[in-house]
C-alpha positions in Angstrom: 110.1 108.6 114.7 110.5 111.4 118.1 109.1 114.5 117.5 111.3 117.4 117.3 109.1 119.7 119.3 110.1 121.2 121.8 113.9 119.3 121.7 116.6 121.4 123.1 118.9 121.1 119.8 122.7 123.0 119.0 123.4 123.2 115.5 127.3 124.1 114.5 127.8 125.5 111.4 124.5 127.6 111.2 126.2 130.1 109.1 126.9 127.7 106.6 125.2 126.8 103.2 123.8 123.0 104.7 123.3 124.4 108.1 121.1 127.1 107.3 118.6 124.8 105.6 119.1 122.7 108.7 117.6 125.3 111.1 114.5 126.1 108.5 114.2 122.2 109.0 114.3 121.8 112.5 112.8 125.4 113.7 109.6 124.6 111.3 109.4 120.8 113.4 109.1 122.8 117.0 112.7 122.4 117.9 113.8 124.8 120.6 117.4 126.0 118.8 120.7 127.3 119.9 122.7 128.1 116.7 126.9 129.2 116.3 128.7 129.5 113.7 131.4 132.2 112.4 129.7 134.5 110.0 127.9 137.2 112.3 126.2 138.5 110.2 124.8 135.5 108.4 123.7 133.9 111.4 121.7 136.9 112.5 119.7 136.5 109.5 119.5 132.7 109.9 118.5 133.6 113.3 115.6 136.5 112.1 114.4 133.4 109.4 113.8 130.9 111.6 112.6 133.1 114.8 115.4 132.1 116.9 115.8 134.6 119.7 119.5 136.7 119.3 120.2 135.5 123.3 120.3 131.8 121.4 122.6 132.5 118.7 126.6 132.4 119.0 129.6 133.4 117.4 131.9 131.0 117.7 135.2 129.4 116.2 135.4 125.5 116.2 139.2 125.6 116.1 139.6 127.7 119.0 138.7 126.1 122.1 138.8 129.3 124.2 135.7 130.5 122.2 134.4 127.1 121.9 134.4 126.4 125.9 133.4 130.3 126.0 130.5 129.5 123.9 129.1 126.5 125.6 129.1 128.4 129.1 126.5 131.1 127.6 124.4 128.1 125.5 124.2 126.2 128.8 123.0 129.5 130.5 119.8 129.4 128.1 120.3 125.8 127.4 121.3 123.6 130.8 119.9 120.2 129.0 120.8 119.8 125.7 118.6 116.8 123.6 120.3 116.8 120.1 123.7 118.4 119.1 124.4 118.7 115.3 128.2 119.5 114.2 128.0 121.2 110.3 130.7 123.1 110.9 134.0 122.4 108.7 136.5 123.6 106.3 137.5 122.2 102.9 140.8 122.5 101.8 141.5 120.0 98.6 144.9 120.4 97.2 148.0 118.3 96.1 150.2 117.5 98.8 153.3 119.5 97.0 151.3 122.5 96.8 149.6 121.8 100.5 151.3 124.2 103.5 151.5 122.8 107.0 149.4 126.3 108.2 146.8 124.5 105.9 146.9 121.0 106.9 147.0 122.1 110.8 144.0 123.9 110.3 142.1 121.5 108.5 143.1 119.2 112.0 142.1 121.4 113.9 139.0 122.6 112.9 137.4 119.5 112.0 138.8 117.3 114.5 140.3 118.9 117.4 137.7 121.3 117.1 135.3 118.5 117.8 137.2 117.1 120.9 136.4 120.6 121.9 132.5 120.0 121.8 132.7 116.5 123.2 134.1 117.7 126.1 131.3 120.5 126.2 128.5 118.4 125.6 129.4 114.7 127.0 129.8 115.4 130.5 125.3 116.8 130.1 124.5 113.8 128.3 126.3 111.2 130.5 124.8 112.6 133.4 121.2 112.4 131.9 122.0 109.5 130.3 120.4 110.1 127.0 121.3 112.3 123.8 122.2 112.1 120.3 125.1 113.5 118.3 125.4 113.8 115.0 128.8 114.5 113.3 129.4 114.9 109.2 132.7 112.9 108.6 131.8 113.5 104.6 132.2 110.1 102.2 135.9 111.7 102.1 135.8 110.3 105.7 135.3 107.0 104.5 137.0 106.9 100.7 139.9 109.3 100.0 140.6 111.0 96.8 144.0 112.7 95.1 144.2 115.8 97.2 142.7 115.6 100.1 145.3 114.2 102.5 144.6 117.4 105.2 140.9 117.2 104.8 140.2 113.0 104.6 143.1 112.8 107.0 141.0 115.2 109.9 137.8 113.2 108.9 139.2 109.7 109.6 140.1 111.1 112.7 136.6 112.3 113.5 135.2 109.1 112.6 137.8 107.3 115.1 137.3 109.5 117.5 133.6 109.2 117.6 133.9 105.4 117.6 136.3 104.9 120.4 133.7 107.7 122.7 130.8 105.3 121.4 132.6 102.5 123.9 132.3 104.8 126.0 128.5 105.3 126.6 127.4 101.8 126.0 125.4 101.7 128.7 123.8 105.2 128.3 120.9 105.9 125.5 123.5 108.6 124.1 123.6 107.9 120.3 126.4 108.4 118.0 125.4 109.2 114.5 128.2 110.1 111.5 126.4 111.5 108.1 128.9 110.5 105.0 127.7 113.0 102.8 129.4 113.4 99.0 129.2 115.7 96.4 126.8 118.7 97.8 125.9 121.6 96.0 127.3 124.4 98.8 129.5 127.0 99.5 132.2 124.3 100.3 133.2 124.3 96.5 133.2 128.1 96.2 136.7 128.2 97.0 138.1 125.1 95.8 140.7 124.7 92.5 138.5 121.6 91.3 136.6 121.1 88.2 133.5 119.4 89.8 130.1 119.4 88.1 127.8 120.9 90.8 124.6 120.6 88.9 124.6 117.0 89.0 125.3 117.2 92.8 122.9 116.4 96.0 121.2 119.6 96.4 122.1 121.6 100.1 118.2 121.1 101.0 118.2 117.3 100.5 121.5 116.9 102.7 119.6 119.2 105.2 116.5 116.6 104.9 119.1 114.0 105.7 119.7 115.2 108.8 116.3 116.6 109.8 115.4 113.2 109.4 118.5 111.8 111.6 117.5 114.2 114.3 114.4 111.8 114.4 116.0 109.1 115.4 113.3 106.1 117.3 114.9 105.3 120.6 114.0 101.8 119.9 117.4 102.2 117.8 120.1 104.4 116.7 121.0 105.2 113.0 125.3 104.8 113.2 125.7 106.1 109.9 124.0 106.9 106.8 125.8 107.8 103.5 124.0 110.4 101.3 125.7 111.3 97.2 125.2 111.7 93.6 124.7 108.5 91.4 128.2 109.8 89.5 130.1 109.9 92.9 129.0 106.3 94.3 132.3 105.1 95.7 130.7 103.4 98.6 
């Protein structure tokens, strides 16, 4: 396994329920952080939790690739070689198609996939130049195996995971690894808004998915982990 000490890692989605137990994770391992996300607030206290100076933490929108492209100018500023880039930023929508509005499935599309064409072209360009880096994405299992409403949200997720395949031809002859997480079934914030009847005690706690990738982050470079799937034992479609 690398050490994480002293890795120049951005983690997307630090705001969020799995991303804030990511940056405990990889903080308390010696990683040298830049966090975004969209909740100001939250990620100042992320930020005062983990001891991440304010000059490393970012407002930012995924969708918007003004504030994306704005974002990755000032990160570069404190940041000019990035090691590890983590994407845990998302949105959930999970709703019938009849009842599903085209403001809805656009955003879904472009949030969790054009959003991440957005970082690509923010971060590739760093990595192919020094030849080494790893990128990890969260696709979700609903990335992998669709379920009855989630046409925008599985439909922006196989696009990720396409996406990420095709740019893996691309670097062949780089070390840049390519790593998709298929997580299922966490216990986060995610569900907070969602019409579903889910159980959510017998889900995979936020801290374990964080673990997940902690661990990913870790990657040998003897090798590359190209996906792991991480769920419940009552949500093993895969």
């Amino acid at each position: 396994m690398e050490s994480l000490k002293g890795k120049n890692v951005v983690l997307i989605g630090a705001s969020g329920g799995i991303g804030e137990k990511t940056v405990k994770l990889l903080a308390g391992s010696g990683a040298n952080l830049c966090i975004t996300g969209r909740d100001k607030l939250k990620l100042k206290e992320v930020a005062e939790m983990a001891n991440i100076p304010l000059n490393q933490v970012f407002e930012m929108d995924l969708a918007d690739e003004l504030s994306v492209k704005s974002c990755f100018t000032l990160i570069k500023a404190q940041m000019p070689v990035i090691d590890i880039l983590v994407n845990a930023a998302g949105v959930g929508i999970i709703k019938p198609m009849e009842t599903l509005s085209a403001e809805e499935f656009r955003l879904s599309l472009n949030t969790n996939l054009v959003g991440v064409f957005y970082l690509m072209q923010s971060v590739l360009p760093g990595m192919k130049e020094q030849k080494k880096g790893l990128i990890i994405n969260i696709p979700g299992v609903l990335g992998k195996v669709p379920m009855a409403g989630a046409a925008a949200y599985s439909a922006s997720k196989f696009g990720l995971v396409g996406m990420m395949q095709s740019i893996r031809e691309e670097i062949k002859r780089t070390e840049i690894r390519i790593t998709n997480l298929f997580l299922g079934g966490v216990d986060s914030p995610f569900w907070d808004h969602i019409d579903l009847r889910v159980q959510r005690d017998k889900m995979v706690m936020a801290e374990e998915a964080a673990k997940a990738i902690w661990f990913l982050c870790q990657q040998p470079r003897s090798g590359v982990v190209s996906e792991m799937v991480l769920q419940p034992f009552n949500h093993q479609a895969i």
